[in-house]
C-alpha positions in Angstrom: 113.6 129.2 87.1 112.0 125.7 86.9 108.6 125.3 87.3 109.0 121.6 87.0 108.8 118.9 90.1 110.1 115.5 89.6 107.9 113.2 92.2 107.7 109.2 92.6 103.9 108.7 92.4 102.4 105.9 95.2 99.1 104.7 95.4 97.6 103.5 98.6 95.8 100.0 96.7 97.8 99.5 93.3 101.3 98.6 93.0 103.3 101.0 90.5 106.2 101.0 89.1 108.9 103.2 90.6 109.8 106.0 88.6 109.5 110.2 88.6 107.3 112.0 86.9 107.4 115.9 86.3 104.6 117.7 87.6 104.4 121.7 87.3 104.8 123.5 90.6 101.8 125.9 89.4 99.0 123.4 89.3 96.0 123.5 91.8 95.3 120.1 93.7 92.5 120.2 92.1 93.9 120.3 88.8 96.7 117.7 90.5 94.3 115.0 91.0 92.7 115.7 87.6 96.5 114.5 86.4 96.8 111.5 88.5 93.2 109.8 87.8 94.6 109.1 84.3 97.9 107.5 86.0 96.2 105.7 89.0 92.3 105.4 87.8 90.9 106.7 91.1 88.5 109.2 90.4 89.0 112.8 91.3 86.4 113.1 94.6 87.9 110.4 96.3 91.1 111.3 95.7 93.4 112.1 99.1 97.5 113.3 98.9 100.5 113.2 100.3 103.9 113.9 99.9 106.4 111.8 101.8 109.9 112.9 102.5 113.0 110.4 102.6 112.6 110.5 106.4 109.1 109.3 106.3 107.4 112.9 106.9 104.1 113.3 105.4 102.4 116.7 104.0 99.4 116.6 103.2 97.7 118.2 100.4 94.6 118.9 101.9 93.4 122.2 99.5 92.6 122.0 95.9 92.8 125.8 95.8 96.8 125.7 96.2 99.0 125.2 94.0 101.4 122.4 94.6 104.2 124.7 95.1 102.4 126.2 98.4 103.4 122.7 99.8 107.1 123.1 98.7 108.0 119.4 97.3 111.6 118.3 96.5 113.1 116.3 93.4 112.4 112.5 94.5 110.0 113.1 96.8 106.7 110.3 97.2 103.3 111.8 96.3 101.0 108.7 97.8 97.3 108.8 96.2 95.4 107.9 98.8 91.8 105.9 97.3 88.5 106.8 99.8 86.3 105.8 97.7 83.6 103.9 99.8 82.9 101.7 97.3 85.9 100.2 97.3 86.0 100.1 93.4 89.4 99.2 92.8 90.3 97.2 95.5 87.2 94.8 94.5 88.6 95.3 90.7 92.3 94.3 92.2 91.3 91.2 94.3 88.6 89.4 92.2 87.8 88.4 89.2 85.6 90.0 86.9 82.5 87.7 87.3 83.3 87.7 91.5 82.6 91.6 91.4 79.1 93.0 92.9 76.8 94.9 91.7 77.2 98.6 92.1 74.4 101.3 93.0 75.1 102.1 89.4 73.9 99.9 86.6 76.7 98.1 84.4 75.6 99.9 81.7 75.6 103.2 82.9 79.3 102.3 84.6 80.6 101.1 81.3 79.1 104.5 79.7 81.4 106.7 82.0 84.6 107.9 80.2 87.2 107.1 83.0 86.2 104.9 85.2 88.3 102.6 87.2 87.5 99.3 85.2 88.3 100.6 82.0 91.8 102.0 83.5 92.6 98.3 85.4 92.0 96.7 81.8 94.3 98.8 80.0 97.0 98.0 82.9 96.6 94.5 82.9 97.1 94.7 79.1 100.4 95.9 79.8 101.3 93.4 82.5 103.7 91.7 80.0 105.5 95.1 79.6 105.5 95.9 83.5 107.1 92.1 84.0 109.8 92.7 81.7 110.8 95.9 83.3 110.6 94.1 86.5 113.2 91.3 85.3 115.4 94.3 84.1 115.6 95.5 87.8 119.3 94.5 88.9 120.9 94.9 85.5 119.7 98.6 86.1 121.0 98.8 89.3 124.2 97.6 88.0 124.2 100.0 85.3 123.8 103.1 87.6 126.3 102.0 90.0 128.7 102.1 87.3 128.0 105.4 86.0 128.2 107.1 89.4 131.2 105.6 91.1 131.2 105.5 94.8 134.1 108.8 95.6 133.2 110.7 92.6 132.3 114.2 92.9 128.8 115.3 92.3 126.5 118.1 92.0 123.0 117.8 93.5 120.3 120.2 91.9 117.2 121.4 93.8 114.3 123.4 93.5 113.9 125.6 96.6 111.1 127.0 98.6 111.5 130.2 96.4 111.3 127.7 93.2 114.7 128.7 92.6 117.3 126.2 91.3 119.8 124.9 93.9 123.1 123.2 93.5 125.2 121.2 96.2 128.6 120.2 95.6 129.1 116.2 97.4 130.7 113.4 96.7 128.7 109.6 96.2 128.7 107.5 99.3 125.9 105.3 98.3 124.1 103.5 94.9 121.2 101.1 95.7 117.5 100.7 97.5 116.7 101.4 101.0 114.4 100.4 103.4 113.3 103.9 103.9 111.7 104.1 100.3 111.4 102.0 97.2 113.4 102.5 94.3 117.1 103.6 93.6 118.6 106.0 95.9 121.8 107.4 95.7 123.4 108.8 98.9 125.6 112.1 98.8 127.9 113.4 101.2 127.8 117.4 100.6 131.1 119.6 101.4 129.1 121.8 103.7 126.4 121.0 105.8 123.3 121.2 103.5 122.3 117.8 104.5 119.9 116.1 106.4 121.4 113.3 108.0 124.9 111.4 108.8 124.3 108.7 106.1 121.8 107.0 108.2 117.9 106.7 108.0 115.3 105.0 110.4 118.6 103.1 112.4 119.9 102.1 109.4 123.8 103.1 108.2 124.2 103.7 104.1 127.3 105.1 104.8 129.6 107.3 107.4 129.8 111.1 107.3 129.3 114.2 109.8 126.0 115.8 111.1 124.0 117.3 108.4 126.5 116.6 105.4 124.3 113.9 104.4 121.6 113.0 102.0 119.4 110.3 99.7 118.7 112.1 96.4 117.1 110.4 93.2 120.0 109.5 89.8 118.0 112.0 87.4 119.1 115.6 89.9 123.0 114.3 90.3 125.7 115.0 87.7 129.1 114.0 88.2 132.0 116.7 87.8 
């Protein structure tokens, strides 16, 4: 049994860079959010979630007494962090400059003093912006290099974790390599042998490729093996 959930993380201010993370089904919100401040910088308390399906269907996770796997998310599923703080802290942080940014209620020093705050986490990014660009210029030989290792015909299987947390697999073959405009990232579209699926190869009005009712699907690379 895996425990393990592998989730695209969103935020509703920053702009990340697309890629899963593994998060364990048996963490409370709570200690959810306590995860995500040190990936996004908002701070726990004004902290909202979501997951998003590839359809656009949002759950949201609106205890902190659960444990995610009460809310029964799927390999390559969005979990969008959703920023209330009132203050506005980052977005003032992302849009202007350091010597454009008001005054808090709090004193600078005091701000400065606090371990994780959201300054001292946009720093650290924007140290890395050389890094993120790089990775960005990288994008289509990427693309390139997954559409060659999973051929368009080639048989698949397509591994799960269920609503029991049990370990599913689905036999398919690969219809589709490439982004959509139903999510960002790299999707790859599977047309399952039996009909596990949740679509006919289409999303939102938009044909990725032909197959029956049902037999259909948009799963992440890192859950499909070829056979």
């Amino acid at each position: 049994m895996n425990s393990f959930v592998k989730l695209e993380v969103k935020h509703s201010i920053l702009q990340l860079e697309s890629q899963l993370r593994d998060f364990d089904q048996q963490l409370t919100i709570q200690q959810l959010k306590q995860k995500l401040q040190k990936i996004v910088g908002t701070e726990v308390q004004y902290m909202k979630l979501e997951l998003i399906d590839e359809f656009d269907s949002i759950t949201d996770l609106d205890n902190d007494s659960n444990i995610l796997s009460d809310y029964s998310p799927n390999n390559g599923q969005i979990l969008n962090v959703i920023d209330i703080d009132p203050n506005n802290t980052l977005q003032k942080l992302t849009n202007e400059s350091e010597s454009d940014i008001p005054k808090f209620e709090i004193s600078e020093q005091k701000y400065e003093q606090r371990q994780n705050n959201a300054k001292k986490w946009l720093q650290q990014k924007r140290n890395n912006n050389n890094n993120n660009n790089n990775n960005n210029n990288n994008n289509n030989s990427n693309l390139l290099q997954l559409q060659q290792n999973y051929p368009i015909g080639h048989l698949c299987d397509v591994t799960t974790i269920t609503n029991l947390n049990d370990t599913s697999i689905r036999r398919g073959s690969i219809m589709f390599v490439g982004e959509t405009n139903f999510a960002s990232g790299i999707w790859i579209g599977i047309r399952f042998d039996e009909p596990v699926g949740k679509n006919d190869g289409s999303v939102n009005g938009i044909q990725y490729f032909n197959c029956e009712k049902n037999h259909g699907s948009f799963v992440k690379p890192e859950i499909v093996k070829l056979v």
